[in-house]
KOLKOL-867066 format. One record per residue (C-alpha): residue in one letter; x negated, y, z. Coordinates in nm, 2 decimals. Example, Ala and Ser with C-alpha at 12.3 -4.5 7.8 and 13.67 -1.06 7.14 Angstrom:
+------+--------+--------+--------+
: code :   east :  north :     up :
+------+--------+--------+--------+
:    A :  -1.23 :  -0.45 :   0.78 :
:    S :  -1.37 :  -0.11 :   0.71 :
+------+--------+--------+--------+
This chain:
+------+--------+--------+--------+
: code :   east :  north :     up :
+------+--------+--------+--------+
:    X :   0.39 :   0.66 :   1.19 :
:    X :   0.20 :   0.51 :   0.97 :
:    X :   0.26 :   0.68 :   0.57 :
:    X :   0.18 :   0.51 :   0.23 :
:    X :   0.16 :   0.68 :  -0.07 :
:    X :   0.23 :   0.40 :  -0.38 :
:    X :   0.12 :   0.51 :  -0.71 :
:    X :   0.28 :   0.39 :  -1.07 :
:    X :  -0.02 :   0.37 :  -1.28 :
:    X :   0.04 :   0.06 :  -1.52 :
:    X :   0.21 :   0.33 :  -1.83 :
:    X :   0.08 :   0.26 :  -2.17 :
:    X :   0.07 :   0.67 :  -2.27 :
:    X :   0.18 :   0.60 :  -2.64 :
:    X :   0.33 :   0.94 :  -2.68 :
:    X :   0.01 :   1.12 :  -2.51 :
:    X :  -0.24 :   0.87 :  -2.73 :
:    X :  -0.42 :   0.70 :  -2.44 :
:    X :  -0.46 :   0.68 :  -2.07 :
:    X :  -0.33 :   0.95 :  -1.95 :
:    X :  -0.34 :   0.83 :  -1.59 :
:    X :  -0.75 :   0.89 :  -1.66 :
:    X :  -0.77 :   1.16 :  -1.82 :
:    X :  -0.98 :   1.44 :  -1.64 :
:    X :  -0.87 :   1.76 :  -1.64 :
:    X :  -1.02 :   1.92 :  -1.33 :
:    X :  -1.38 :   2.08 :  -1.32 :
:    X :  -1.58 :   1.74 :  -1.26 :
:    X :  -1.36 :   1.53 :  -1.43 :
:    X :  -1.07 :   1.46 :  -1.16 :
:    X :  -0.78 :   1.34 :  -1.30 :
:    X :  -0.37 :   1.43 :  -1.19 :
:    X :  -0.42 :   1.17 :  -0.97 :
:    X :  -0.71 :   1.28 :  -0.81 :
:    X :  -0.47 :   1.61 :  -0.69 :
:    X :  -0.22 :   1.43 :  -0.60 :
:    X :  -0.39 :   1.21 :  -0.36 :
:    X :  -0.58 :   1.51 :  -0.22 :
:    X :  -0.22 :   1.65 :  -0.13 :
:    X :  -0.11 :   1.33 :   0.01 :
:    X :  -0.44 :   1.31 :   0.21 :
:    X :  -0.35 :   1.64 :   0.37 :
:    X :   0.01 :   1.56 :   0.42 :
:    X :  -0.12 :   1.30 :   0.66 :
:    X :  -0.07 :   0.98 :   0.41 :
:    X :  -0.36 :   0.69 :   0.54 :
:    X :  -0.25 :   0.47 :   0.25 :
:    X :  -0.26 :   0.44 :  -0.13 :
:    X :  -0.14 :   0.14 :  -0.31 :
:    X :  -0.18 :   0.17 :  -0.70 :
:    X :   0.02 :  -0.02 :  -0.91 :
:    X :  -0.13 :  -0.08 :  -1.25 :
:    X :  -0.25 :  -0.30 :  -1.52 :
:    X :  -0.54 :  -0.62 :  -1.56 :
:    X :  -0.68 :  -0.43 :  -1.85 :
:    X :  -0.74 :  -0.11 :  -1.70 :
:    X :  -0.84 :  -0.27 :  -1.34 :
:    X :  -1.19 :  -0.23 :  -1.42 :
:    X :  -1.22 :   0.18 :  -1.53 :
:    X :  -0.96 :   0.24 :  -1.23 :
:    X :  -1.19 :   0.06 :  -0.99 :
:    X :  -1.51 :   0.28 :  -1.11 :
:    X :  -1.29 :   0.62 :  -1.19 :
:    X :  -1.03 :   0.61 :  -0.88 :
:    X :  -1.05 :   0.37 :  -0.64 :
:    X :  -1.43 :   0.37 :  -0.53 :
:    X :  -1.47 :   0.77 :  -0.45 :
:    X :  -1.14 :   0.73 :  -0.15 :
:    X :  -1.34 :   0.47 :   0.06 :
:    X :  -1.39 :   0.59 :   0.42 :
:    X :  -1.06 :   0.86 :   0.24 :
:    X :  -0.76 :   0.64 :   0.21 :
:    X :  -0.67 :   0.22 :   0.30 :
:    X :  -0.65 :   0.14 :  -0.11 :
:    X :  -0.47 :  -0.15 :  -0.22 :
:    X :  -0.36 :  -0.24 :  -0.56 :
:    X :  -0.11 :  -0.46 :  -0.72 :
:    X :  -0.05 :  -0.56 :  -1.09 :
:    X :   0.24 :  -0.48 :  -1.29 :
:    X :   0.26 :  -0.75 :  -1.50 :
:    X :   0.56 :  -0.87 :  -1.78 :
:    X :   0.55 :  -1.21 :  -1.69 :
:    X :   0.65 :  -1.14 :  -1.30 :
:    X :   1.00 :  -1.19 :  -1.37 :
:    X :   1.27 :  -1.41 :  -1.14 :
:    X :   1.21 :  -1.81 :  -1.23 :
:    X :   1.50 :  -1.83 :  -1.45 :
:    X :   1.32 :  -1.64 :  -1.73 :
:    X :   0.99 :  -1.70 :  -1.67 :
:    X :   0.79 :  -1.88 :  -1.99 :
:    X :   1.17 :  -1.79 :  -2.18 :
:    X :   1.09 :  -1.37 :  -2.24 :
:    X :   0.81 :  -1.22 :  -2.47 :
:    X :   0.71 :  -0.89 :  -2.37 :
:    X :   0.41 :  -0.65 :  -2.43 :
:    X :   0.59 :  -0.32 :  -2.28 :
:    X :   0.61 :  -0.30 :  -1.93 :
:    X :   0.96 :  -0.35 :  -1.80 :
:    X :   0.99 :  -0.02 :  -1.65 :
:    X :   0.96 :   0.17 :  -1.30 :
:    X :   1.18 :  -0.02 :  -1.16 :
:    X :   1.00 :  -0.33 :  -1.22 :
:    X :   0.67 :  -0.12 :  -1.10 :
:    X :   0.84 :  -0.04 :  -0.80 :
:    X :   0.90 :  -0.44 :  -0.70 :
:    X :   0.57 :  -0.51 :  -0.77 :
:    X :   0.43 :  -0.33 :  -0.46 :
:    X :   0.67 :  -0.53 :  -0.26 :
:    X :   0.34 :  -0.78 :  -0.11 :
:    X :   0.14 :  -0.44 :  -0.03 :
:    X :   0.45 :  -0.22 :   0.11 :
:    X :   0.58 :  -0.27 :   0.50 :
:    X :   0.67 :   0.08 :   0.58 :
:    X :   0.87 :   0.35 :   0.49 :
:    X :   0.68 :   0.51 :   0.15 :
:    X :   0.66 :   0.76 :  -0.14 :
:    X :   0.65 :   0.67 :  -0.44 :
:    X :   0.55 :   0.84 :  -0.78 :
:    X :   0.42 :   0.85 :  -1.13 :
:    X :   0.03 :   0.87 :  -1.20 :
:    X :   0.02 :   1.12 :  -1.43 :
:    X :   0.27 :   1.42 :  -1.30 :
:    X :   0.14 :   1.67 :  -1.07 :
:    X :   0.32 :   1.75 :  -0.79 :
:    X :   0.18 :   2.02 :  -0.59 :
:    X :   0.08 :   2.04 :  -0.21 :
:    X :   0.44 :   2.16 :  -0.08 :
:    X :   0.60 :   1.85 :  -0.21 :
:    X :   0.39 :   1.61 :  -0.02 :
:    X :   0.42 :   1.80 :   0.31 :
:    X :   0.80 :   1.76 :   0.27 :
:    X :   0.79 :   1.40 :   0.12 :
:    X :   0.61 :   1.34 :   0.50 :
:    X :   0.80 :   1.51 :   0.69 :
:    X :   1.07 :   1.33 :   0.55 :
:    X :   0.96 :   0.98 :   0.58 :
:    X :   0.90 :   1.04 :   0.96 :
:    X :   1.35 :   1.04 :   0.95 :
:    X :   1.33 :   0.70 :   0.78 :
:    X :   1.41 :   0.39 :   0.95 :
:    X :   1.20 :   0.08 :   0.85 :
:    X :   1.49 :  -0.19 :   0.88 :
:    X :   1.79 :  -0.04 :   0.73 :
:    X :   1.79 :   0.03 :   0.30 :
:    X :   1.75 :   0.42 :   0.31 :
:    X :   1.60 :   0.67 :   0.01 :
:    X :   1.53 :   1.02 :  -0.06 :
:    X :   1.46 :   1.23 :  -0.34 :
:    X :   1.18 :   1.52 :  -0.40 :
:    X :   1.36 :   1.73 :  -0.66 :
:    X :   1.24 :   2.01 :  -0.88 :
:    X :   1.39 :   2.26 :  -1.08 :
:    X :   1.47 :   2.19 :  -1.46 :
:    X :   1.31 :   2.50 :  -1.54 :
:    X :   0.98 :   2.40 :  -1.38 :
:    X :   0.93 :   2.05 :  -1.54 :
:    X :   0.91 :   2.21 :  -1.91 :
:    X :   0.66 :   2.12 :  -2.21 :
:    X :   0.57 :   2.41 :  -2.41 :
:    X :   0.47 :   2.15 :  -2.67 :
:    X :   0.81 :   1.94 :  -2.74 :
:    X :   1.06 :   1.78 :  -2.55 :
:    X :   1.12 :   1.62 :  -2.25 :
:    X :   1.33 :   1.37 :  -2.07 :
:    X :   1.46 :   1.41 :  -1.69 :
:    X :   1.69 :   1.30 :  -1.47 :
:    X :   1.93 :   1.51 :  -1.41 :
:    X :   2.07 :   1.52 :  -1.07 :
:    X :   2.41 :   1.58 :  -0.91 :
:    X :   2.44 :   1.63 :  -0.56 :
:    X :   2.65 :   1.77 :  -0.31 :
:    X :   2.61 :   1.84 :   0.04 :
:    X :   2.26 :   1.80 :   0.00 :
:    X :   2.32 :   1.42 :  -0.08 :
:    X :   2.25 :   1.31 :  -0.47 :
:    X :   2.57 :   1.19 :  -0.62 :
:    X :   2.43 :   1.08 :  -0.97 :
:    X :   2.12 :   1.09 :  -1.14 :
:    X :   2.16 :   1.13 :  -1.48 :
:    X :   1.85 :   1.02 :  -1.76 :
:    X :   1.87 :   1.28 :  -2.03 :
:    X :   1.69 :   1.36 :  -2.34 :
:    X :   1.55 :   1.63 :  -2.58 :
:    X :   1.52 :   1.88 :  -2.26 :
:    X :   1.37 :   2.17 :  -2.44 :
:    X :   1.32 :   2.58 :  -2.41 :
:    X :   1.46 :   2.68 :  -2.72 :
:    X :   1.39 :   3.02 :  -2.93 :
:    X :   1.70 :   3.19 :  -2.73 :
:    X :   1.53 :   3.12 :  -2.40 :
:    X :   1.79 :   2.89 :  -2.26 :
:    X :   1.72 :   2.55 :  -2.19 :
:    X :   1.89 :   2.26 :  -2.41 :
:    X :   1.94 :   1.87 :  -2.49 :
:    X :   1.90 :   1.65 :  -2.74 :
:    X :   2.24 :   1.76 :  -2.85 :
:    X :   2.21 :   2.13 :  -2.86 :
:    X :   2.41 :   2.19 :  -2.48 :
:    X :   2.28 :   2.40 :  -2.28 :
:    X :   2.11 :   2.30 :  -1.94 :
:    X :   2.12 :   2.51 :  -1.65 :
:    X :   1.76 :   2.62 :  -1.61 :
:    X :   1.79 :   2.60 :  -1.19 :
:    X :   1.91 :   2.23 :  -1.22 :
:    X :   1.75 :   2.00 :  -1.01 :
:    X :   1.57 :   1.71 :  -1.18 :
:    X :   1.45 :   1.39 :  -1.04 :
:    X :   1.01 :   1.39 :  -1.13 :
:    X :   1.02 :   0.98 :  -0.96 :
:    X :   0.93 :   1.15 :  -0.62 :
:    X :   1.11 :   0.87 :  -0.44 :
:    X :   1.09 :   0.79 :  -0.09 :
:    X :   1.24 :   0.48 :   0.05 :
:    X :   1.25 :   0.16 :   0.30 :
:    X :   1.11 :  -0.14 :   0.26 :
:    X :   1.46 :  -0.31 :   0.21 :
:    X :   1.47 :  -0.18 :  -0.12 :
:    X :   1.26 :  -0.43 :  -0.29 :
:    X :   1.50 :  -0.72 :  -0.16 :
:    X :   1.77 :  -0.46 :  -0.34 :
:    X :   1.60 :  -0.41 :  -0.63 :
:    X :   1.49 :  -0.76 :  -0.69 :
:    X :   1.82 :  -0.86 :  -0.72 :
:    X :   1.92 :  -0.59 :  -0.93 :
:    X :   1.68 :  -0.67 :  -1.18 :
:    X :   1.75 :  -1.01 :  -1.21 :
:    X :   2.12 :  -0.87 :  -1.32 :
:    X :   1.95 :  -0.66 :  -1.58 :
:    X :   1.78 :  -0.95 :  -1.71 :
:    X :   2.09 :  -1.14 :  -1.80 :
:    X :   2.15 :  -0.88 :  -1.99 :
:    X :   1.88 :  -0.72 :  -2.15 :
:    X :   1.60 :  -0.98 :  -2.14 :
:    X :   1.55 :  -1.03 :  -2.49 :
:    X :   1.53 :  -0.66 :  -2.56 :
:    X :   1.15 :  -0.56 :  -2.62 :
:    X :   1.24 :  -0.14 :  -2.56 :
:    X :   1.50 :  -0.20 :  -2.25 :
:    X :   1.38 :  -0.08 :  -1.92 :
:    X :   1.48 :  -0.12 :  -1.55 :
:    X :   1.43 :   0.24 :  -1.42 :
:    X :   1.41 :   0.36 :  -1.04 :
:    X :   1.73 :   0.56 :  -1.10 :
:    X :   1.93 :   0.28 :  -1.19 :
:    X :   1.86 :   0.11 :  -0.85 :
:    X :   1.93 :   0.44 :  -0.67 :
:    X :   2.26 :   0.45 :  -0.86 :
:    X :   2.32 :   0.12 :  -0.79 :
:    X :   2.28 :   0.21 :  -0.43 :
:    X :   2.50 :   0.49 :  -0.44 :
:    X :   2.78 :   0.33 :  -0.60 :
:    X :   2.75 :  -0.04 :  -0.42 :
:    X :   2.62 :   0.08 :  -0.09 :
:    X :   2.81 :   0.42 :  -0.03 :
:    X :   2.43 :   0.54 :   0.05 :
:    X :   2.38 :   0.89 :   0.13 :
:    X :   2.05 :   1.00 :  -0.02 :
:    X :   1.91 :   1.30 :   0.06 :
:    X :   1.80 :   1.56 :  -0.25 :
:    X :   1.54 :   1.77 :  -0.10 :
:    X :   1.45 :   2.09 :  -0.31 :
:    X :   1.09 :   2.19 :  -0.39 :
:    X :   1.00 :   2.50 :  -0.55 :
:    X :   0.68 :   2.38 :  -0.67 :
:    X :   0.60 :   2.37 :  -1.03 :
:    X :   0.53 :   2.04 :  -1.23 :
:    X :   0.23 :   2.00 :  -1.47 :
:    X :   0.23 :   1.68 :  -1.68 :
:    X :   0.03 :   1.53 :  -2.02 :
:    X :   0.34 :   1.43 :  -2.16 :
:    X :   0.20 :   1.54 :  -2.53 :
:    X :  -0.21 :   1.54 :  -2.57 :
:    X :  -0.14 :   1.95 :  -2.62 :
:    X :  -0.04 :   1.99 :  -2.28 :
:    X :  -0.37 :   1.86 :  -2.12 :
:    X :  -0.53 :   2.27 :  -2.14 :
:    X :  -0.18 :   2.36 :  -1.96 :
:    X :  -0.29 :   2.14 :  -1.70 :
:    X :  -0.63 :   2.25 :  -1.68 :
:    X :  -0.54 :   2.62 :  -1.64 :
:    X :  -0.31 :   2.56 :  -1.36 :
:    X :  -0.56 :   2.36 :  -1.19 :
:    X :  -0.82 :   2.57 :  -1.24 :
:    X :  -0.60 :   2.87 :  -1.11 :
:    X :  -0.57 :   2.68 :  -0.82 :
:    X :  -0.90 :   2.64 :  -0.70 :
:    X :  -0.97 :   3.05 :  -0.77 :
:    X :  -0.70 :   3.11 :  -0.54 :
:    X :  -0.82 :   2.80 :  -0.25 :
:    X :  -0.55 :   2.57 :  -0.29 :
:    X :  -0.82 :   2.30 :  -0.39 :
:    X :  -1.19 :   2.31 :  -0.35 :
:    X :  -1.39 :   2.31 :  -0.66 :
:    X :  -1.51 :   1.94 :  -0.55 :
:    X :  -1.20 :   1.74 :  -0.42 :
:    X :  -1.42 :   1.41 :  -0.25 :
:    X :  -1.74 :   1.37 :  -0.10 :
:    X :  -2.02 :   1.19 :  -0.33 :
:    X :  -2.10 :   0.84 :  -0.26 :
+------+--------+--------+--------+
């Protein structure tokens, strides 16, 4: 079967202080991206579709797109705040993208099969792709089904400040809730703590927006957000996240959704101090042959 990879690119990096999705941090300037496409090539994905922003369109089409011709089918959609349901449209300002969610229906022309989706700017690792495949082969086109790549809490860390994740509840293997929490830190004692001072289980499993769903869910998740609208529209900081349609799935549709473990280890530019992280873990990588030195082919 045929296996596209969509890629949320359209984030406005405020925290990191600039586009992070762009960022090189491998040895001839490949970015996150760049890694993660490489594992999705050898997972057997034939199709990219990047989901980002007008004013970036132009750098993404020189840094990105060009260098996977011949590599990849590349499509790429807009994010943009004005695609909202009729109701609202010419009634909401916004300058902040609405959210992952919102990313997520706006691959809806460019999606027809079952897909993985994730964020730009995480790195995932090569295990996590080969599972993410072998799990979309299980996924029916027609009916709403999901999935979930999970990783441990203790793996998704920033040496340089906090984090928020979505914690995950599951049992039987299926995710019961999905949790947003924030302030996820290591603190001096070792153990891993919230916002509020509680301690986190190290070995929970945390939700990195590995997603892997149908193409139903954008009819889902349309509707969805037109309910968040009514509610939230005039609210310049609210977002419509991925885990609140997956809840809403859970909790509406009975939906069983699979939490598969991975036991590979994030790496994210979540702070600008964590880009040499990043770099020493890729670089690691290629001593040991996980990546070559030069990912694609000049053209």
């Amino acid at each position: 079967m045929k296996k596209t990879l969509v890629i949320m690119a359209a984030g406005m990096g405020s925290r990191y202080g600039g586009l992070k999705q762009l960022d090189g941090i491998g040895p001839n300037g490949e970015t996150i991206m760049d890694y993660s496409l490489f594992d999705a090539v050898r997972a057997g994905f034939s199709k990219v579709v990047f989901i980002i922003r007008r004013d970036i369109a132009k750098a993404f089409e020189e840094q990105i797109i060009r260098k996977l011709e011949g590599t990849l089918e590349v499509a790429y959609v807009f994010q943009e705040t004005d695609d909202i349901p009729e109701p609202y449209k010419g009634t909401v300002q916004r300058n902040k993208p609405w959210g992952t969610g919102h990313a997520l229906i706006s691959a809806a022309a460019e999606v027809t099969e079952p897909f993985l989706i994730i964020n730009a700017d995480d790195y995932y690792g090569p295990s996590a792709f080969a599972s993410a495949a072998r799990r979309l082969e299980g996924i029916d086109n027609q009916r709403l089904q999901a999935a979930l790549i999970a990783y441990r809490l203790k793996h998704t860390l920033s040496a340089n400040g906090t984090v928020a994740r979505g914690i995950c509840r599951s049992e039987g293997g299926y995710l019961t809730s999905i949790t947003e929490t924030l302030g996820l830190q290591r603190a001096a004692s070792g153990i891993v703590v919230d916002g509020k001072g509680e301690e986190i289980p190290e070995e929970t499993m945390v939700s990195m927006n590995m997603w892997l769903f149908s193409p139903p869910i954008f009819s889902f998740a349309k509707a969805l957000f037109s309910q968040f609208l009514v509610q939230h529209r005039n609210e310049e900081k609210a977002e419509f996240f991925i885990p609140d349609i997956v809840e809403a799935l859970i909790a509406k549709q009975g939906a069983k959704i699979p939490l598969v473990e991975t036991e590979e280890r994030w790496y994210g530019v979540t702070y600008a101090e964590d880009k040499n992280a990043v770099m020493q873990a890729i670089a690691a990588a290629i001593r040991t042959g996980t990546y070559p030195e030069t990912l694609w082919r000049q053209r």
